[in-house]
C-alpha positions as CSV (number, residue, x, y, z in Angstrom):
1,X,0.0,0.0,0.0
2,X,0.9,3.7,-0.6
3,X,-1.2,6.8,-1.1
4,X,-4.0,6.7,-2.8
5,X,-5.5,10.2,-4.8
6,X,-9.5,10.4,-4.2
7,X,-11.4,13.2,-5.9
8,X,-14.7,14.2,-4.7
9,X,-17.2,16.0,-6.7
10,X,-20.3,18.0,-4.5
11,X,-22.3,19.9,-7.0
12,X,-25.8,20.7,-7.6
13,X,-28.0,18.1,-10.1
14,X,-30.3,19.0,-12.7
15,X,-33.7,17.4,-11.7
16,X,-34.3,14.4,-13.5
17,X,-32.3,15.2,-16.9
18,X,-29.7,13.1,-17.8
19,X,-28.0,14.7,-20.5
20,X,-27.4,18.0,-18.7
21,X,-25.9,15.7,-15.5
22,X,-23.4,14.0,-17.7
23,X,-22.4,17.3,-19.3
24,X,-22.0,19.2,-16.4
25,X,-20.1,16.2,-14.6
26,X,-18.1,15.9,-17.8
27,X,-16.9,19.2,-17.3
28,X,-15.5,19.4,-13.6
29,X,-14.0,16.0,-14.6
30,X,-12.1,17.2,-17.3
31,X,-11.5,20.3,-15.2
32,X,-9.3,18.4,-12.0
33,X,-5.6,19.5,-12.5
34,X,-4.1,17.5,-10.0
35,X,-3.1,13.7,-10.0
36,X,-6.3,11.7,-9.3
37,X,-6.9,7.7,-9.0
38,X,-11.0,7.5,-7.9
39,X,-13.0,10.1,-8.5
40,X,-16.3,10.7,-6.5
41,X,-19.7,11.4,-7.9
42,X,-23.1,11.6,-5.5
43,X,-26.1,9.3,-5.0
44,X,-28.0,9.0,-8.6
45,X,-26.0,11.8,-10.1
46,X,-27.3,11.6,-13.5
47,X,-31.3,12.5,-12.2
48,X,-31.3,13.2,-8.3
49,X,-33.0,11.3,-5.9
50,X,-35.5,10.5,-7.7
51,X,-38.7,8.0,-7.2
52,X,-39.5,8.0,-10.7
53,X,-38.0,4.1,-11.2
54,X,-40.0,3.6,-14.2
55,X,-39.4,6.5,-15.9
56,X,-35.4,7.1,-15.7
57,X,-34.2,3.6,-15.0
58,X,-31.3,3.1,-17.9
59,X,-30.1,-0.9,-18.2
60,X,-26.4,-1.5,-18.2
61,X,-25.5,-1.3,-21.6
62,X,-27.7,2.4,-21.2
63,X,-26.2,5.9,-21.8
64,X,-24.7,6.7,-18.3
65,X,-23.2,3.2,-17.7
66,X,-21.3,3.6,-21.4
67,X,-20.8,7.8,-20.3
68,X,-18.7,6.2,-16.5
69,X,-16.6,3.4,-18.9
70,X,-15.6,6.2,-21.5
71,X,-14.7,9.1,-18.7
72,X,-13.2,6.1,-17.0
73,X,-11.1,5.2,-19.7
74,X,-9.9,8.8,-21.6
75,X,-9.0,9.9,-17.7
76,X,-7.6,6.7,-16.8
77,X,-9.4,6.8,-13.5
78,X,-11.8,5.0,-11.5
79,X,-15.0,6.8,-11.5
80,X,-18.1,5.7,-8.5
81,X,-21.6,6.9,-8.0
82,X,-24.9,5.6,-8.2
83,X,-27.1,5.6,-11.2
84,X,-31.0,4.4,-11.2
85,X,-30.7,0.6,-13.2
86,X,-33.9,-1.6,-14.2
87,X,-31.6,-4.8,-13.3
88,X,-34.3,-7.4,-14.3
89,X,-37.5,-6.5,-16.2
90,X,-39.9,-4.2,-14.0
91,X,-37.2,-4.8,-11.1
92,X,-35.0,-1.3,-10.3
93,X,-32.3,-1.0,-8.3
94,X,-29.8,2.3,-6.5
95,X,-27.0,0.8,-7.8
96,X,-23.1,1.7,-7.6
97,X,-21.2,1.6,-10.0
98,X,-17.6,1.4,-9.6
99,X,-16.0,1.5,-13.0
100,X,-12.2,0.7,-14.0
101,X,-10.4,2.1,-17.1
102,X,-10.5,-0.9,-19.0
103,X,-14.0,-1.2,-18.9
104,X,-14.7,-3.8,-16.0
105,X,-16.8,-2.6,-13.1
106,X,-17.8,-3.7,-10.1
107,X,-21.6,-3.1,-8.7
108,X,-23.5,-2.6,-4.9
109,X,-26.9,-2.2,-4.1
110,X,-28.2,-0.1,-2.3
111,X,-29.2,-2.5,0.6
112,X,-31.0,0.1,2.9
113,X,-33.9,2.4,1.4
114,X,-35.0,5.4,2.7
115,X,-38.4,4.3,3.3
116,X,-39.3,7.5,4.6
117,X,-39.3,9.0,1.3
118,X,-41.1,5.5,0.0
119,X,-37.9,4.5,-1.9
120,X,-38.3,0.9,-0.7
121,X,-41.7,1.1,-2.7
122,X,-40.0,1.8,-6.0
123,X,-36.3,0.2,-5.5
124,X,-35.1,-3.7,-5.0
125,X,-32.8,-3.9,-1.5
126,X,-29.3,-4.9,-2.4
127,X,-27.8,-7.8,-0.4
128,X,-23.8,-8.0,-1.0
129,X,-21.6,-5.0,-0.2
130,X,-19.0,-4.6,-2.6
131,X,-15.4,-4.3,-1.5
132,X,-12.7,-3.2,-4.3
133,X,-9.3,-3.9,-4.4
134,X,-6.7,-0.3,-5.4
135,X,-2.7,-0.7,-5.5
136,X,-3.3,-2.8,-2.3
137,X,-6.3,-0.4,-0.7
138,X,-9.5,-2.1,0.3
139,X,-12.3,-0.2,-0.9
140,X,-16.1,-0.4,0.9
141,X,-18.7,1.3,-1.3
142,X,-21.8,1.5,0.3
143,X,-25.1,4.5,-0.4
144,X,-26.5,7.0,2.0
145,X,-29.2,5.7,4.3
146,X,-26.7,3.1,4.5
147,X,-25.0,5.2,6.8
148,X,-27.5,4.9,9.8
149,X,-27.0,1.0,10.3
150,X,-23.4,0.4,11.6
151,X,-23.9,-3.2,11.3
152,X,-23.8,-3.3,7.7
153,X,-20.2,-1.7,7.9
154,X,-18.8,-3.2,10.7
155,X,-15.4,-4.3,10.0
156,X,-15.7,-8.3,10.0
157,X,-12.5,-9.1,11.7
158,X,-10.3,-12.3,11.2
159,X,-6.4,-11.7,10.7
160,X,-6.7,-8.0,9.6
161,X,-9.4,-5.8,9.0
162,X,-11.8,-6.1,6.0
163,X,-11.4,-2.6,4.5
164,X,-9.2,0.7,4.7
165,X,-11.7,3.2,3.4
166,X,-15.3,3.8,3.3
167,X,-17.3,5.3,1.1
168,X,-20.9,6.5,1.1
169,X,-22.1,8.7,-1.8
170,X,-25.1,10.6,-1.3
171,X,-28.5,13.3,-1.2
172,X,-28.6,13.8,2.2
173,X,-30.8,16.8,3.3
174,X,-29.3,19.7,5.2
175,X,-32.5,19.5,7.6
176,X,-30.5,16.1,9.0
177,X,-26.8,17.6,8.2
178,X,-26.0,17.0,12.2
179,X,-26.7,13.3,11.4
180,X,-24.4,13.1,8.7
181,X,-21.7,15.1,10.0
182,X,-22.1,12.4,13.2
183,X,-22.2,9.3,11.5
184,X,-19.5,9.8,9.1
185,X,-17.1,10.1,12.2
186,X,-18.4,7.5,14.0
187,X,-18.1,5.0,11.4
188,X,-14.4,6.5,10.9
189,X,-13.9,5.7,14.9
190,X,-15.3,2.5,15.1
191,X,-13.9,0.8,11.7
192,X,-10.2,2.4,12.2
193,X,-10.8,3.5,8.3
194,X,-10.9,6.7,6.9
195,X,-14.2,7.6,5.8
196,X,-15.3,9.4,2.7
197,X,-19.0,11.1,2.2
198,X,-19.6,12.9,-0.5
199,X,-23.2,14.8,-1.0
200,X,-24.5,17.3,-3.3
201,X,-25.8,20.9,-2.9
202,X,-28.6,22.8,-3.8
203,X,-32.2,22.2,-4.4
204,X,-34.0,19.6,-5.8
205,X,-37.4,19.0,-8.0
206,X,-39.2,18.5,-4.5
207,X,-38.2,21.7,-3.2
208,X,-35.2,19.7,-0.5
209,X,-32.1,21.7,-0.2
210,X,-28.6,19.8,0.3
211,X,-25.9,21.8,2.4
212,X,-23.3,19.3,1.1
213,X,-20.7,19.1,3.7
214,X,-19.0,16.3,2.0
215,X,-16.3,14.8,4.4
216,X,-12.7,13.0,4.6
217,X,-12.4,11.5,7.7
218,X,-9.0,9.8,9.2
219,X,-9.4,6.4,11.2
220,X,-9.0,8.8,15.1
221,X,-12.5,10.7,13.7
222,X,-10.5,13.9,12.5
223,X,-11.6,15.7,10.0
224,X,-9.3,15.9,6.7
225,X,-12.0,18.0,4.7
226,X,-15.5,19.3,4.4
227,X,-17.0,21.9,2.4
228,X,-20.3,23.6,2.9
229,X,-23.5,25.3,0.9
230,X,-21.2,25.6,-2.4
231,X,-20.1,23.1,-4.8
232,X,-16.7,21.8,-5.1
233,X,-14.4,19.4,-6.8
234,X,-11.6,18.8,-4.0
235,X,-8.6,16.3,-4.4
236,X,-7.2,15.0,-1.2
237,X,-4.4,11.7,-0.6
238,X,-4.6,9.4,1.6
239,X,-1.7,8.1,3.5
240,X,-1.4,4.2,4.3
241,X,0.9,4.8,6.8
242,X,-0.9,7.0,8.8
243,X,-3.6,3.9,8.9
244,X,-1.1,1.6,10.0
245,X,0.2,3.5,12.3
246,X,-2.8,4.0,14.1
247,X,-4.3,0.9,13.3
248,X,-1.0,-0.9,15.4
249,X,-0.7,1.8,17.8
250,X,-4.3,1.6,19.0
251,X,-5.5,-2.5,18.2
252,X,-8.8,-2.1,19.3
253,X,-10.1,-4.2,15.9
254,X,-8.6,-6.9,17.4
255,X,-11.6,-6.2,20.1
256,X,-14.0,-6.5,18.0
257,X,-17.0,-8.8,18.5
258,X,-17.4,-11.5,15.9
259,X,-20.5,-11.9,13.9
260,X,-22.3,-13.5,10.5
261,X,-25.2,-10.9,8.9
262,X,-28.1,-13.0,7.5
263,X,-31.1,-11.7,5.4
């Protein structure tokens, strides 16, 4: 392991319309100057959160899937966010994406929905995380309301632990920003990971507003970054040492109570 270059992208979305997502996204990608490995998007970046299943769902062979494999490849980068998919016929999923340069991706779904904005009426639940593998990194992509149940990203201890990093991309409202901001540390604390959350700004077609406050988080709960209220496309490297350093320093993984999740 070494450092590792994440870049995370909090902007506002245009409600519901693809074509001006990708452009816009297009654009801040091709804008980053500085050296980049994984680059960031938000929960269903290419419509907002949306509850329109039906009506915006794309397959995987559909435009944005084909947009994250061609960005992916001319920037030689790894691009995540999550993208509405009609997985089987009249069956849709908030699915991850996590996409490589040579085309081969890797897919979560979303395992907890937000039932209080009915998504679990619209959406299929997800029932694998997904766990990548970067120049020796471990890589836990999980979604939003993902980020109230712990259990789902507990480190499962055996020799070492699972993962070095978590990430959540997101639409989390501002009105439950002190949630986030909590949650993302905690989850820092208790994993010994860093942490990475990154939300949108703005408004969306149901009249919520998004503060952002995107986050890098270190494995003692510090934080590396946030920004607030504004949108911003922010590089940042994260340092395997550190991890290991604190990670021996401070065992308490070792601690940790073993346990099997079941459906």
């Amino acid at each position: 392991m070494s450092t590792l270059h994440f870049t995370l992208i909090q902007t506002e979305l245009h409600w519901e319309d693809r074509t001006a997502n990708l452009q816009m996204l297009e654009h801040k990608i091709n804008s980053i100057t500085e050296k980049t490995e994984i680059v960031i998007l938000p929960e269903m970046f290419s419509t907002g959160f949306s509850m329109e299943a039906a009506k915006l769902a794309e397959t995987m062979e559909g435009e944005t899937v084909n947009w994250m494999k061609r960005i992916a490849a001319e920037k030689k980068i790894i691009l995540t966010g999550s993208v509405i998919i009609e997985g089987e016929p009249g069956k849709y999923y908030n699915r991850l994406l996590w996409v490589l340069p040579n085309g081969q991706y890797g897919i979560y779904d979303k395992r907890h929905l937000f039932a209080y904005a009915e998504e679990d009426k619209f959406y299929e639940s997800g029932n694998k995380r997904l766990i990548a593998s970067v120049k020796g990194w471990k890589i836990n992509l999980l979604i939003c309301y993902d980020l109230r149940f712990p259990v789902w990203a507990r480190q499962q201890v055996k020799e070492e632990p699972e993962y070095d990093v978590l990430i959540y991309v997101a639409n989390w409202p501002e009105r439950r920003a002190e949630a986030w901001r909590s949650l993302l540390k905690a989850r820092a604390i208790e994993n010994q990971c860093y942490v990475i959350g990154v939300n949108r700004v703005g408004k969306d077609g149901k009249e919520i507003v998004y503060s952002g406050e995107s986050m890098v988080v270190d494995p003692l709960g510090e934080i590396l970054y946030t920004k607030k209220g504004e949108e911003d496309v922010f590089t940042i490297s994260l340092d395997s040492e550190h991890l290991k350093e604190i990670r021996t320093r401070f065992p308490f993984w070792k601690d940790a109570d073993p346990f099997r999740i079941s459906d």
